[in-house]
C-alpha positions, 0 to 999 in steps of 0.5 A: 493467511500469512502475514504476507498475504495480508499485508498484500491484500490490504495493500492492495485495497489502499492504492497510492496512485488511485489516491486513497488514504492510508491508515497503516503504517505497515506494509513491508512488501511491493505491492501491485494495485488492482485498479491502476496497475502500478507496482508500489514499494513500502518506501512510497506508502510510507512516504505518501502516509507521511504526508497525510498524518 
């Protein structure tokens, strides 16, 4: 599995709309979440983990 790969399927797990904490930082790529369907870019993880340190 790429890191690519990764990062989306563990983005895909940690959802912002859904509001569920985020514990990485890392996340580099949009990502569509599997319950609510919305598309997230890193700028909106990063800032909603920003917020929740």
């Amino acid at each position: 599995m790429t890191k690519r790969q990764t990062q989306y399927r563990l983005a895909n797990e940690l959802c912002v709309t859904c509001n569920v904490g985020l514990e990485r930082s890392d996340y580099f790529y949009a990502m569509i979440c599997p319950l609510c369907g919305r598309k997230h870019s890193y700028l909106v993880i990063l800032k909603y983990k920003g917020q929740f340190k």
